[in-house]
C-alpha positions in Angstrom: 41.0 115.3 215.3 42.8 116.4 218.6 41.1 115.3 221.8 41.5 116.8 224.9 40.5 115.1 228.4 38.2 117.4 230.9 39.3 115.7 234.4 37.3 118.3 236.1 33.9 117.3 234.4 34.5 113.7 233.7 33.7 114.4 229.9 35.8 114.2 226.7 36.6 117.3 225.0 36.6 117.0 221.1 38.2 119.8 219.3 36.9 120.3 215.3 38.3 123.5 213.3 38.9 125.4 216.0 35.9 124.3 218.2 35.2 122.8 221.4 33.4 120.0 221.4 32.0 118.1 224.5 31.3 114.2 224.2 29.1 112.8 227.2 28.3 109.6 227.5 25.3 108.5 229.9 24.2 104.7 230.8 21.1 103.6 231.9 21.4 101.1 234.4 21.7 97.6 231.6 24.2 99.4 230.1 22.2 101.0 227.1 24.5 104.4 226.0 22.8 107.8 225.1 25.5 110.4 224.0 25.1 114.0 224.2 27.3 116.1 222.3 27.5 120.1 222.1 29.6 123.1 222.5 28.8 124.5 226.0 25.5 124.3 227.8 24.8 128.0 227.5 21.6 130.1 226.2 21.6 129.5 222.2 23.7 126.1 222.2 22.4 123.5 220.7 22.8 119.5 222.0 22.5 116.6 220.1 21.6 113.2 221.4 22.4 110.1 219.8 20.9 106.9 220.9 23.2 104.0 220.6 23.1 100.8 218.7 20.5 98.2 220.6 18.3 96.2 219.0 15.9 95.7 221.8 15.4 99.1 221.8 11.2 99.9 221.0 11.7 103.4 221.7 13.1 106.2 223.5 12.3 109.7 223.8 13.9 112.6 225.9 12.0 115.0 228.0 13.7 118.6 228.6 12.8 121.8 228.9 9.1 121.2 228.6 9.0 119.6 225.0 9.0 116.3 224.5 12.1 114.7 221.7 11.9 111.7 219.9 15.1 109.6 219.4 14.7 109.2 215.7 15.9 109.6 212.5 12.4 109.0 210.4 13.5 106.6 207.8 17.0 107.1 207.0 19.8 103.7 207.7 21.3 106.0 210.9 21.9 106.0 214.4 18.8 107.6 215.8 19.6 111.2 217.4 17.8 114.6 218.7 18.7 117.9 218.7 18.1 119.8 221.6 18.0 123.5 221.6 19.0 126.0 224.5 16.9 129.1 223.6 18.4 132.3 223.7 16.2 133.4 226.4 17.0 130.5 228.7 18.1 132.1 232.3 21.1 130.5 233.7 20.4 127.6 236.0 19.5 124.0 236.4 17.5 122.3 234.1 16.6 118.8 234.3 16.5 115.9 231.5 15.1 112.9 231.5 16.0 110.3 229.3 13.2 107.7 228.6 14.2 104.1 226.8 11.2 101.1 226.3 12.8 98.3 226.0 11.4 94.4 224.1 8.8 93.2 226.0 7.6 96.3 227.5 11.0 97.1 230.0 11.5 100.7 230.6 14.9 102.4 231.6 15.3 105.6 232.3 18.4 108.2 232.7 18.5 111.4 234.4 20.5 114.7 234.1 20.3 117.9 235.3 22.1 120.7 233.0 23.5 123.6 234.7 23.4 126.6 232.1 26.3 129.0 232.9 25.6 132.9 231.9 26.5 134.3 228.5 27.5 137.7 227.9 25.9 139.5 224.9 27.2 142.6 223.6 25.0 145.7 222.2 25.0 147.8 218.5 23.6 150.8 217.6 21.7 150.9 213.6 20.8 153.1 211.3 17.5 152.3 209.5 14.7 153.8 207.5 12.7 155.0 210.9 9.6 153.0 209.3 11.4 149.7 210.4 11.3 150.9 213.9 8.1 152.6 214.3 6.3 150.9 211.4 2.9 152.8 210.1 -0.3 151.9 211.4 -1.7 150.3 208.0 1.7 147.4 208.8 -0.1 146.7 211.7 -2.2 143.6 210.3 0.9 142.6 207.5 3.7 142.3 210.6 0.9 140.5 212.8 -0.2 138.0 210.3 4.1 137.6 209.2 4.5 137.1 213.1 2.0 134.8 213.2 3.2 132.7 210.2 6.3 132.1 211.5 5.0 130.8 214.9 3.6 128.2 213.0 6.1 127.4 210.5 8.9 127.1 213.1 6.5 125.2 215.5 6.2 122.2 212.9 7.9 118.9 213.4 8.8 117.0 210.2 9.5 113.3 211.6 12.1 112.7 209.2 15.6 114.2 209.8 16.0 115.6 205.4 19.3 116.8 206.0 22.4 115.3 205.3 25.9 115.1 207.7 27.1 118.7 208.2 25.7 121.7 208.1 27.7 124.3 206.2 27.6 128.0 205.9 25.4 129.5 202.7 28.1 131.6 201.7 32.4 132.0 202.2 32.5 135.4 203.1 33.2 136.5 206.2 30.5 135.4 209.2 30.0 137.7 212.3 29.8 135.6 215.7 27.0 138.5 216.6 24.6 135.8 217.2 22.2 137.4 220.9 23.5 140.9 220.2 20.7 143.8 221.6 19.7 145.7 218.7 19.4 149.9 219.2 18.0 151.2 216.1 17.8 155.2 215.8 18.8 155.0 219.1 15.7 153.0 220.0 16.4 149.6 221.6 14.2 146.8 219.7 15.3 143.3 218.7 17.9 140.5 220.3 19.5 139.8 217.2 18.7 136.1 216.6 20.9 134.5 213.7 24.7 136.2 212.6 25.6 138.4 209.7 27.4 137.3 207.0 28.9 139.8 204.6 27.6 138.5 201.4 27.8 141.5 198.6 24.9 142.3 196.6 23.8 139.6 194.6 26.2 137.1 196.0 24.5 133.2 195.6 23.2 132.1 199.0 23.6 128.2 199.3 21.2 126.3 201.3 23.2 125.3 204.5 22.4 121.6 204.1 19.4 119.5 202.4 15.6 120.3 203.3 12.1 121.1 202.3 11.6 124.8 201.4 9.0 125.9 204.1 8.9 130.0 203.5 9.9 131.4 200.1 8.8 135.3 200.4 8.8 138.9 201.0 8.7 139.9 205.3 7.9 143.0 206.1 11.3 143.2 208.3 13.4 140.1 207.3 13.0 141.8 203.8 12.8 138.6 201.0 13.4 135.3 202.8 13.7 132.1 202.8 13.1 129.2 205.3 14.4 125.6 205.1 12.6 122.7 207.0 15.5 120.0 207.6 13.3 117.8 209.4 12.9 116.5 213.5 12.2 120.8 214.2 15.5 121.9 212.4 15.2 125.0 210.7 17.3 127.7 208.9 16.6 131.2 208.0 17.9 133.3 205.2 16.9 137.3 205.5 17.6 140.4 203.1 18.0 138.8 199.9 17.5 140.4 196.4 16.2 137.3 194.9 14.6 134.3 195.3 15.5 131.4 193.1 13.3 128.5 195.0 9.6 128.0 196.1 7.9 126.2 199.0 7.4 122.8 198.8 11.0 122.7 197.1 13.4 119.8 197.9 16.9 121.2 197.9 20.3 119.5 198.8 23.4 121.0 200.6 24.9 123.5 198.6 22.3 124.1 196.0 21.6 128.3 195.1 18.8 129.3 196.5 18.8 132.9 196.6 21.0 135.6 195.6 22.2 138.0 198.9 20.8 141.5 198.9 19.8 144.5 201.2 16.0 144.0 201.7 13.6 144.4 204.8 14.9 146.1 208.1 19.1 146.1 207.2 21.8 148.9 207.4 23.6 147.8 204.2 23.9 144.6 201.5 24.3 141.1 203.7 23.1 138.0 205.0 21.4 137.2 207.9 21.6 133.4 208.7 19.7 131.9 211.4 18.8 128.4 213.0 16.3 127.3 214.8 15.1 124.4 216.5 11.9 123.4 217.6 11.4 127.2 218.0 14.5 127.7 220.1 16.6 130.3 218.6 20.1 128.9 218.5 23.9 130.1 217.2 24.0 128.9 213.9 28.3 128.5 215.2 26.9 126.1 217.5 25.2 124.5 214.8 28.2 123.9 212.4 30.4 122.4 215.0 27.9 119.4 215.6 29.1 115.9 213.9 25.5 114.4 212.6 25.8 110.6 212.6 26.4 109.5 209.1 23.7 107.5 206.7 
């Protein structure tokens, strides 16, 4: 591990394969140490938390963003942690957080940050598609409304207990696009921010779930084509589009690794691939962002 000092911040820079890694470490005023940790406070990052080790700790949550995080890991013998997620639609700016900590006997401290979001740049494609993807038939009203809908509330549930285990990893070796916020022009018509990245599976290629979770969606979408949807717990999720084949069902328990799917061409795609996305607590992050996080271990 290589570590690089940031004199102008006052952080520590951690580099892992290639990555930049930020380590902050804040203090309440006894001394009681919450450490963030993320790539770049930028729309689509992702920033974990970890709440360090103090037994008169009763509880501690952190408030950001308008949502409300528990410092928790459910059940599991860890450190307890959050993960906070930028959203891709997050304007640059400042943002506060506020860092709540109960103490034994009913003590509260509390730490606060502001983070100052710095612009991203997002580049544009033009697609070729079947022109019913872009200007779907009237009778696809209700199907793509009620899809909509389901995903609002599978990606707005909050398992308590974090199911995943250490690092996530990506479903499949072949190469992975950092296309993650690109603007979308299909037939020349400008729809979707592209949420997730591409990764060039072949046809038929095993998809491997990208670390251990619940299966929440295990289905046909009208434009994510067969799917599926992994509940890792604390409002993690990841999302697996265009396959040709399902091989789990919801309600499944899966570990990192296991074949869940086999890659394919399905929904509204240009050619054979997969698209991989992440999200938490309904923030639509860069599943890169995701990988280079170091979960604390069990």
């Amino acid at each position: 591990m290589k570590k690089y000092a940031c004199l102008a911040l006052g952080l520590l820079c951690l580099h892992f394969d290639g990555f930049p890694r930020v380590r902050e470490d804040l203090r309440t005023p006894s001394g009681l140490s919450v450490v963030l940790e993320y790539r770049s406070l930028q729309p689509g990052e992702a920033v974990l938390a970890a709440l360090g080790d103090s037994p008169d700790v009763v509880r501690a949550e952190i408030r950001c963003l308008g949502r409300t995080y528990d410092l928790t890991a459910g059940e599991k013998d860890t450190e307890p942690f959050a993960l906070i997620g930028l959203d891709l639609g997050l304007q640059p700016g400042t943002y506060s957080m506020d860092i709540l900590i109960e103490k034994k006997g009913g003590r509260w401290e509390g730490i606060h940050k502001e983070l100052v979001l710095v612009p991203r740049e997002f580049p544009a494609k033009k697609l070729r598609v079947g022109q019913a993807y872009v200007t779907p038939p009237p009778e696809l009203e209700r199907r793509i409304a009620n899809e909509s809908e389901l995903l609002k509330t599978v990606f707005g549930m909050v398992t308590p207990e974090w199911l995943a285990e250490g690092e996530f990893i990506l479903p499949h070796d072949a190469q992975a696009y950092p296309n993650f916020g690109q603007r979308r022009i299909y037939n020349g018509v400008p729809r979707s921010i592209h949420s997730g990245i591409d990764i060039a599976v072949p046809w038929g290629q095993p998809v491997r779930a990208s670390n251990s979770g619940r299966i929440a969606v295990a289905g046909g979408l009208y434009f994510a084509g067969k799917s599926v949807i992994i509940d890792h717990g604390l409002g993690v999720f990841t999302f697996y589009c265009h396959l040709s084949n399902i091989l789990v069902k919801r309600g499944d328990l899966v570990r990192k690794g296991d074949v869940i799917a086999k890659s394919g061409n399905t929904g509204r795609s240009s050619g054979p691939h997969l698209h991989w996305a992440v999200k938490v607590q309904d923030s639509r992050i860069d599943p890169f962002s995701l990988l280079d996080l170091r979960f604390p271990e069990y």
